[in-house]
C-alpha positions in Angstrom: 68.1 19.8 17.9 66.2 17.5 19.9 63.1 17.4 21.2 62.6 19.7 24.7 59.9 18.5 27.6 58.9 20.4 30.1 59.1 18.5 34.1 57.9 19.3 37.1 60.1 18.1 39.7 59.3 18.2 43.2 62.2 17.7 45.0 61.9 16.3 48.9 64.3 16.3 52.2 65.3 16.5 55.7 66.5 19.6 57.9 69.9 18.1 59.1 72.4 19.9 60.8 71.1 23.4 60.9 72.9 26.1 62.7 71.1 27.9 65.4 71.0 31.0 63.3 69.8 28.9 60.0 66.4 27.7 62.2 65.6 30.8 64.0 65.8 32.6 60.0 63.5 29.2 59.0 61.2 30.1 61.6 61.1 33.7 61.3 60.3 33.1 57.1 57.7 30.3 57.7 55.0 32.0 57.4 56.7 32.6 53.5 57.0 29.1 52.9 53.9 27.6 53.7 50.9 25.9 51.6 49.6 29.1 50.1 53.4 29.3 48.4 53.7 26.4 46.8 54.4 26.1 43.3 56.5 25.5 40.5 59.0 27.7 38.8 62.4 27.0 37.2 64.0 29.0 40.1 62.5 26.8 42.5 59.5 27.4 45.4 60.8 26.2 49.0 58.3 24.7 51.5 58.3 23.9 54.7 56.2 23.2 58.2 57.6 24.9 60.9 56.4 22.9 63.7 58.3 20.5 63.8 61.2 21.9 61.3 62.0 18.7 60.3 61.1 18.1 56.3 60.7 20.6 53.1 60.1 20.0 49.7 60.6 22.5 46.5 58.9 22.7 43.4 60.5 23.3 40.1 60.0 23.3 36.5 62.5 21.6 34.4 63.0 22.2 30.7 65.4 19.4 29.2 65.6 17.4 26.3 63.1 14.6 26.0 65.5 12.3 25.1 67.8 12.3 28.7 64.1 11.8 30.7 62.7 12.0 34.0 65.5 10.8 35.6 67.7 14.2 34.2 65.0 16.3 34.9 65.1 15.0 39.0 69.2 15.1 38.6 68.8 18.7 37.3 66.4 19.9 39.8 68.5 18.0 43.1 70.8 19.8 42.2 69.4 23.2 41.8 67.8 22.0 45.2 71.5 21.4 46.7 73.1 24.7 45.5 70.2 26.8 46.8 70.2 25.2 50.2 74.0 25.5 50.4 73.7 29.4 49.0 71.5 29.7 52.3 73.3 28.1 54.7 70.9 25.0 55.6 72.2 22.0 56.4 70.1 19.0 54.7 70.2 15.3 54.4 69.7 13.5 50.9 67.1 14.3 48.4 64.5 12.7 46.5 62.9 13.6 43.8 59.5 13.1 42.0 58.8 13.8 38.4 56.2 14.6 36.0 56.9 15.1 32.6 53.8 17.4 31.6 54.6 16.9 27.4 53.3 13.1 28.0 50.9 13.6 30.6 47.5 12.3 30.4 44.5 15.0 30.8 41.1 12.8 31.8 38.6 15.6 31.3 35.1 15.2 32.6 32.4 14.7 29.3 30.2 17.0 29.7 26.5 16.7 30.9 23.9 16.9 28.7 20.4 17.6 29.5 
């Protein structure tokens, strides 16, 4: 069994051709999917501005092996992203991802002050 890191992907688009139903519901949730509900989960956290409705982001947290990368871990949140979107009925241009994998991430802690 290999090695398993855990990634968190944050996954970024484009409102494209959204029904007139799909942006009145966007509007109506905004207020769901603002700052205050950002974060990451493996189901994924949706994000958006409503004024204008024009970009989101969502947050997820990957768990795949070490060995496939950073570049899986943006594949398998995309498409999480795409399915979720679809599921919803939001139209949305192409995605890009960013990735961090937390296993090899550097903590710079702050020494401590001594008196």
């Amino acid at each position: 069994m290999s090695e398993q890191h855990t990634y968190r992907v944050i996954v970024r688009g484009t409102w494209d051709g959204l029904t007139d139903e799909a942006r009145a519901r966007l509007l109506a949730e905004a207020s769901e999917h603002g700052m205050t509900s950002m974060r990451f989960c493996e189901e994924g956290s949706l994000s958006y501005e409503p004024s204008p409705l024009k970009h989101f982001s969502m947050r997820y947290v990957v768990v795949s092996d070490a060995a496939d990368g950073e570049e899986m871990a943006g594949a398998i949140a995309e498409d999480r992203a795409e399915r979720t979107l679809r599921e919803a009925g939001y139209g949305f241009g192409p995605l890009k991802s960013t990735v961090t994998d937390l296993d090899t991430m550097k903590v710079n802690r702050k020494p401590s002050s001594r008196r």
